[in-house]
LUMDOKE-213367 format. One record per residue (C-alpha): residue in three letters; x, y, z. Coordinates in steps of 0.001 Angstrom, whole numbers, plus 500000, padded with zeros to 6 digits. Example, Ala and Ser with C-alpha at 12.3 -4.5 7.8 and 13.67 -1.06 7.14 Angstrom:
REM residues 2
ALA512300495500507800 SER513670498940507140 
REM end
This chain:
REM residues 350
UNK355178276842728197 UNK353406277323724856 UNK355257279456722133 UNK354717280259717985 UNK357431280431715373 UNK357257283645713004 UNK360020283561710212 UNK359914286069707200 UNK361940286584704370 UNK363009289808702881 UNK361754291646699326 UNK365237292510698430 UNK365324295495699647 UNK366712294347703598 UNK370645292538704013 UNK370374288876703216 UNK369061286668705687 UNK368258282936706193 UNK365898281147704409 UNK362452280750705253 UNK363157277305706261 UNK366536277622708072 UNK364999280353710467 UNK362162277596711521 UNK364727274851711678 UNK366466277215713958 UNK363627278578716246 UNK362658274618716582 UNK365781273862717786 UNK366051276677720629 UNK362246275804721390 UNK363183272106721886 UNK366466273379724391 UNK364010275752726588 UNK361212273297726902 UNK359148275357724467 UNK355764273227723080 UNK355346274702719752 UNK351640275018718983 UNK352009277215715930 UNK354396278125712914 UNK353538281446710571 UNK355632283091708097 UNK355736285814705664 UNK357557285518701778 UNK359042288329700349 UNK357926290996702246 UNK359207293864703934 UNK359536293979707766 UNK358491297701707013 UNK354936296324706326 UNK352306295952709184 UNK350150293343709728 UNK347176292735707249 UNK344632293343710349 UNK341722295842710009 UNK343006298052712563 UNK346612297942711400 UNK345017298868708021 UNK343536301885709505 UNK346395302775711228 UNK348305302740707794 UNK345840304617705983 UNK347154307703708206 UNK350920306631708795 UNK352431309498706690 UNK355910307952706495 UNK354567304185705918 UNK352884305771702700 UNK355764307738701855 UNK357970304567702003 UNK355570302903699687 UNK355413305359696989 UNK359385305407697083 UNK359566301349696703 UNK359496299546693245 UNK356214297791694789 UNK353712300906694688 UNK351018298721696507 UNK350482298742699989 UNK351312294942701354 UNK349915293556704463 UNK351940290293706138 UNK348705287878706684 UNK351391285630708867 UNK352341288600711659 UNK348834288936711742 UNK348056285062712461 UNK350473285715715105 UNK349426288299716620 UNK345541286449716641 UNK347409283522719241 UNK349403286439721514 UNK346595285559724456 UNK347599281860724333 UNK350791281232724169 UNK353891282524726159 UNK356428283340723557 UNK357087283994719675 UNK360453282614718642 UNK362230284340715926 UNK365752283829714086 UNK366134287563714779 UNK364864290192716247 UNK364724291991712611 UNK362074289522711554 UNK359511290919713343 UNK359456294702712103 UNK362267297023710666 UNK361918300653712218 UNK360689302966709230 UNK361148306972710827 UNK357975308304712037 UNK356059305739711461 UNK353596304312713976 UNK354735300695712668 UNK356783299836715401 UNK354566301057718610 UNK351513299361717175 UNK353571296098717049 UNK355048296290720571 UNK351797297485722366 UNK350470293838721500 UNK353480292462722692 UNK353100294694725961 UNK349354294316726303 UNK349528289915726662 UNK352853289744728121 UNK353799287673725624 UNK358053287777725213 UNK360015287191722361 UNK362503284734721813 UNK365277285280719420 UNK367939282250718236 UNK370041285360717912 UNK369873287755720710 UNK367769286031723410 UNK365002286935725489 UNK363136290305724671 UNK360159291491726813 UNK358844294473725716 UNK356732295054729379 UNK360224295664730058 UNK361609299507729723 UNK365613298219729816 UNK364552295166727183 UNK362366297664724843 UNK364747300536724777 UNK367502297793724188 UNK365516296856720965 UNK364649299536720144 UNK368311301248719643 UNK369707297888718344 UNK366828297934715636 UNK367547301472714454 UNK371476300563714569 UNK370593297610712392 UNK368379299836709866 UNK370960302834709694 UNK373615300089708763 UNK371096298515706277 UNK370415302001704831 UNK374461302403704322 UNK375066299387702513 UNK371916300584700175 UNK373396303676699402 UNK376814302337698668 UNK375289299598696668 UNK373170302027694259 UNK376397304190694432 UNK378273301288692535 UNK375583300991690230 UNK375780304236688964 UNK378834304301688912 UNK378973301015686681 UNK376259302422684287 UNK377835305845684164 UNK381052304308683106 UNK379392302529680486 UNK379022298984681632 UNK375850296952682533 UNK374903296835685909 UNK373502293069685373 UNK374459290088683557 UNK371620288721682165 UNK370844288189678532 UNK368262289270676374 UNK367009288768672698 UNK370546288621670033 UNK373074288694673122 UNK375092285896675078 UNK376654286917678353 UNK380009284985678199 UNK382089286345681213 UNK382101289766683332 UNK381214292492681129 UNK381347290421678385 UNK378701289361675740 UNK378842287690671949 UNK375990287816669166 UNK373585284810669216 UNK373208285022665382 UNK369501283866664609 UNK368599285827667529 UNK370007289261666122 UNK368457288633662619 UNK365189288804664231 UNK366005291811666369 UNK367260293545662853 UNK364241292363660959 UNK361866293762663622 UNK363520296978663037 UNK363647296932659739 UNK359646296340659754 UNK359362298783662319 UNK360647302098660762 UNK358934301421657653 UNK356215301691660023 UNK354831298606659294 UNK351706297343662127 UNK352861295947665244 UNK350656293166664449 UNK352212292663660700 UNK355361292876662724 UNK354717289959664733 UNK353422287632662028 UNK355822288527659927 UNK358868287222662307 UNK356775284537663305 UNK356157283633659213 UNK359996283790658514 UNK361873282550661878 UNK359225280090663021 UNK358111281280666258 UNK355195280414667810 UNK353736283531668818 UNK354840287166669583 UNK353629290240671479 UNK353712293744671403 UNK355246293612674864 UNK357847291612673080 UNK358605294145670400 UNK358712297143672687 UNK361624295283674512 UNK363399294768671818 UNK363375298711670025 UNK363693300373673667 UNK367079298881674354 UNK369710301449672769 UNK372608298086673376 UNK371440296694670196 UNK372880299792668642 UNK376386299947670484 UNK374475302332673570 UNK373430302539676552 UNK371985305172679242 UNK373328306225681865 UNK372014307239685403 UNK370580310342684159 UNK368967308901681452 UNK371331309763678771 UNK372586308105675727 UNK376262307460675773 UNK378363304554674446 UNK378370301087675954 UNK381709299085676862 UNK379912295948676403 UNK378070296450673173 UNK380517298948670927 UNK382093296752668893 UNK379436294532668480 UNK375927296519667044 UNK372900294795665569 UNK371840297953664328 UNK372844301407664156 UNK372145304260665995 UNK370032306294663389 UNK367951303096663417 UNK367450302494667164 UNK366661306680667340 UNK364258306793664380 UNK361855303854666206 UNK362060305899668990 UNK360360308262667498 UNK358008306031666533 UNK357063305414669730 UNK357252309327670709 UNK354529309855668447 UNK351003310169669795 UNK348298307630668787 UNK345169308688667453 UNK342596307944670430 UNK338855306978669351 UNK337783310811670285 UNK340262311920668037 UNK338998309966664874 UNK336039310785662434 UNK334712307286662683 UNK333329305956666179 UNK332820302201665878 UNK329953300564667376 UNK331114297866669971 UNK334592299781670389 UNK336129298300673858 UNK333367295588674421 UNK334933293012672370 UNK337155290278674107 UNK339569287496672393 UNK337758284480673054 UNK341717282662673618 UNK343650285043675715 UNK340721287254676985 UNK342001290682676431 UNK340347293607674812 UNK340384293492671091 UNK341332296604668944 UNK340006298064665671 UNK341751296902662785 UNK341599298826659156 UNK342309296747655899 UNK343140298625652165 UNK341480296795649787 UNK343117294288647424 UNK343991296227644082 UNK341923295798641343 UNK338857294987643802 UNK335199296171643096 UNK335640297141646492 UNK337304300683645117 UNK338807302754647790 UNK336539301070650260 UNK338168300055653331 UNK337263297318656195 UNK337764298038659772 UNK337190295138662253 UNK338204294084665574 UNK341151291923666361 UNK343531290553668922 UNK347065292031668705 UNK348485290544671453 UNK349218287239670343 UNK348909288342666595 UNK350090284948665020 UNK350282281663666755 UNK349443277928664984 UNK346480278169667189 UNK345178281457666064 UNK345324280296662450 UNK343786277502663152 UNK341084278860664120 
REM end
């Protein structure tokens, strides 16, 4: 007898299962205690078991599966994902004799209304292939009492999945609504030093103040970044880095809630980098519209052709005053430059 491994591991969004590894470890065992030769071992990393195979006719079928789009809009991931290893197994169906799986949850997870599940069994159905679970045994779906079997212990599995999500986000609000973080990690001027718990990482929070400072005088995003770079000694900064830093309201002593609303933070309080007028006048800052090329009187030659020749990404139209006391007058320069790594050693080197 000939059989396959399949193992896959979750996106987060399933109950926590074995590793990757473990699961194979564990099908090669129960394959080496039924005489099983193994002639083939496929897996799948981080993806749902809500996803279908990445086959052209699974694709098709996906392209019309209502709910399987539905699902995908509603998930943090908003692009469709196909598992390339399901689909190597289901390539070898005609020559082997079974597909051993930790459980039988690695295969698919039932998603409502979707045609996800019946497109998987009918291959299982139309080779006679059976499945072979470490935990739960023989399955063959060309039987009715095996298939209904799976079928009702897969939906049990998903509606008990589905209640542990709910009171999981439940506790999250609830956390955030109360005022309190709903992670641990740490960010830019913060330490996390026990549950709920953080101190002020001194050198970090000057910069954090600094870049406010700069930032409601409405000073460039790009002056911004050398400017921090010039007087703390970083390397380089980004924009991306800067809009981290003035869109968290912690810095000032706040945080939102699950509504989106401002209210004050358990953790952050006592301890403020800045203060509240500050954190609300960059935001908006960042409320307020830029000027788009349409919009403007002068139309550049050029504008969104030029690349950075380091990092690659579009360059942007940059306007200098003149120096005063210039023969330039009120004459000003406009050129293109790179603001997304707007000072780095290797930038000014060149």
């Amino acid at each position: 007898m000939k059989g396959v491994i399949y193992a896959r591991q979750s996106s987060g969004d399933e109950e926590q299962s074995a590793s990757v590894e473990q699961q194979i470890v564990n099908c090669q065992k129960l394959a080496f205690e039924n005489g099983i030769e193994i002639v083939g071992v496929y897996q799948d990393l981080n993806i749902s078991g809500k996803t279908y195979p990445d086959t052209t006719e699974a694709a098709a079928l996906a392209a019309v599966d209502e709910a399987y789009k539905a699902w995908v809009k509603s998930t943090y991931d908003k692009s469709q994902r196909y598992r390339k290893g399901l689909a190597e197994v289901i390539s070898v169906l005609k020559s082997v004799n079974y597909v051993l799986v930790d459980d039988f949850t690695r295969l698919m997870r039932p998603l409502p209304a979707s045609y996800l599940e019946s497109h998987i069994i009918q291959h299982f159905k139309m080779t006679g292939v059976k499945i072979h679970c470490v935990k739960g045994g023989i399955v063959n779906m060309s039987s009715f009492t095996d298939n209904l079997v799976a079928t009702i212990v897969s939906q049990i599995n998903a509606n008990q999945i589905e209640i542990q999500r709910e009171k999981s986000i439940g506790a999250l609000r609830k956390l955030k609504d109360e005022g309190y973080r709903a992670t641990g990690s740490n960010f830019t001027g913060y330490r996390n030093i026990g549950y709920q718990t953080y101190e002020i990482v001194p050198e970090e929070a000057k910069i954090v103040k600094k870049a406010y400072q700069l930032g409601i005088d409405y000073v460039s995003y790009q002056g911004i970044c050398r400017i921090l770079c010039r007087e703390f000694g970083l390397s380089s900064l980004s924009y991306s880095f800067l809009k981290g830093v003035y869109k968290r309201p912690e810095y000032a002593g706040y945080q939102y809630n699950s509504k989106g609303k401002l209210i004050p933070s358990q953790c952050f309080k006592d301890i403020p980098i800045i203060t509240l007028s500050e954190f609300l006048r960059m935001q908006e800052r960042f409320n307020n519209k830029r000027v788009h090329n349409h919009d403007r009187k002068e139309v550049y030659a050029f504008t969104g052709l030029c690349f950075c020749g380091y990092c690659g990404r579009r360059m942007q139209v940059t306007t200098a005053e003149p120096f005063p006391g210039s023969k330039e007058g009120n004459y000003k320069r406009h050129f293109f430059s790179c603001v997304h790594n707007s000072y780095s050693p290797e930038y000014k080197n060149n």
